[in-house]
N, C-alpha and C positions, 0 to 999 in steps of 0.2 A: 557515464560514471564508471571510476572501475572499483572493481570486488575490494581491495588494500583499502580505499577510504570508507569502505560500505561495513568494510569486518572491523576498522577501527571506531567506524561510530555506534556500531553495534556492542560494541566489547565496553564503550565508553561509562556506562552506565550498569555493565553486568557484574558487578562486584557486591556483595550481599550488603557491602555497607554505602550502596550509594542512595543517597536523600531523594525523597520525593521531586522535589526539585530538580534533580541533575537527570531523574529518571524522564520527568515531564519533559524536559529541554532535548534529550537523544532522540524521546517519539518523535517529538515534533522535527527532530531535523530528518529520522528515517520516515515520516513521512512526505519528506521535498525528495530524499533523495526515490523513495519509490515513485512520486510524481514522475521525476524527470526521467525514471530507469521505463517506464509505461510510455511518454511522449516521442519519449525513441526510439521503441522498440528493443529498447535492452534487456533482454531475458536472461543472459548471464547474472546481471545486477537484480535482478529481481530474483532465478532461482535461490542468491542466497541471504534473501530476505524472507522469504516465503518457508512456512513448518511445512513438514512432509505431508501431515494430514491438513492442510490448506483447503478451506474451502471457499468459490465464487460466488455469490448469489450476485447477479444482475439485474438493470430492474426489469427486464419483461418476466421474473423469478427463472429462468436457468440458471441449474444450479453445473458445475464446473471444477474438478478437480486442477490443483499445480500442474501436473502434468498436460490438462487439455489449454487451460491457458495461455502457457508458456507456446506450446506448438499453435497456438491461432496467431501468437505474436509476431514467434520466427517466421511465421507462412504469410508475413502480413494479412490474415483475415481481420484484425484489430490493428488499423492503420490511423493511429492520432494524429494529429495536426499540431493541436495544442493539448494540455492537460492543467489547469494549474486550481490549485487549492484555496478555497478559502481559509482563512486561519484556524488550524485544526484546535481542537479541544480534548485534552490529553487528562484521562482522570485513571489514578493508579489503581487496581483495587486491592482490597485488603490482604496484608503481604507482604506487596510489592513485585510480585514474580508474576503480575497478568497487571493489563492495562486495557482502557476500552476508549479508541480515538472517534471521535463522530466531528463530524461537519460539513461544509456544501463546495460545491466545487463546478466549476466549467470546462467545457471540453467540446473538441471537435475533431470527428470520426471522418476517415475521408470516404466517400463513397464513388459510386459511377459518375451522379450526377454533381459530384463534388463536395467541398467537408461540408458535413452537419454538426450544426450547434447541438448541445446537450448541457441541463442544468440539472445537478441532482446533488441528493444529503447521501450520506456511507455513512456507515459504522463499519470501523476493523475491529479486530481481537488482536493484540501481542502478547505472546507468552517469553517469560525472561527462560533461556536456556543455558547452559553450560557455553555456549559457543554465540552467545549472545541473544540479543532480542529477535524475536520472528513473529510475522505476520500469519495466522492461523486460519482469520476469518474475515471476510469483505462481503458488504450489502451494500444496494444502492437502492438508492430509490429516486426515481426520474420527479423534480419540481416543475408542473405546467404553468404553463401564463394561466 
């Protein structure tokens, strides 16, 4: 993904007078494009989606600064395979200038012994900025058989 389609879909909705609606519709597409920036390891497209005070919760709970993220990604320590979302759920909150996206999603990590499946629910936080929308905050939490 490059940066030009990631700052125009971000910038798409950042206008004091865009509708709920238009706002529901940009998360949900910056959150395909963060899918696909995470599945390939594109940390460029990710640093400028992600707010400076960014934070990871994972689900075994490490928690995770922008900055440690991004470096496990370029160093492939977080080597996906695949990444892909279930249909996120985009609820604005009172505003308009914060958003709270939750829903499930599948994934597979490669490892030694090769990729591992993973199923688990997130909640992100985006906050609307002057330079568009950013991703603040991410939880996951691992769904067992």
């Amino acid at each position: 993904m490059k940066f030009g389609l990631v700052l125009a879909a971000a910038l798409a909705s950042s206008g004091a007078a865009a509708n709920e609606g238009s706002v529901r519709a940009a998360l949900a597409h910056l959150e395909r494009v963060r899918a696909t920036a995470i599945e390939e390891g594109d940390a460029e497209t990710l640093l400028h989606l992600m707010d400076r005070s960014y934070l990871h919760v994972d689900s075994r709970g490490r928690v995770r600064s922008k900055t440690e993220l991004l470096t496990r990604l370029e160093r492939q320590q977080m080597d996906f395979r695949s990444y892909d979302l279930d249909t996120p759920e985009v609820k604005v909150l009172e505003g308009g200038d914060a958003a709270v996206v939750t829903g499930a999603f599948r994934s597979a990590m490669q490892t030694p012994d090769g990729p591992k499946p993973f199923r688990g629910r997130y909640v992100r936080v985006w906050v609307r900025q002057a330079d568009g929308w950013k991703n603040t905050f991410h939880q996951v939490t691992e769904i067992r058989p």
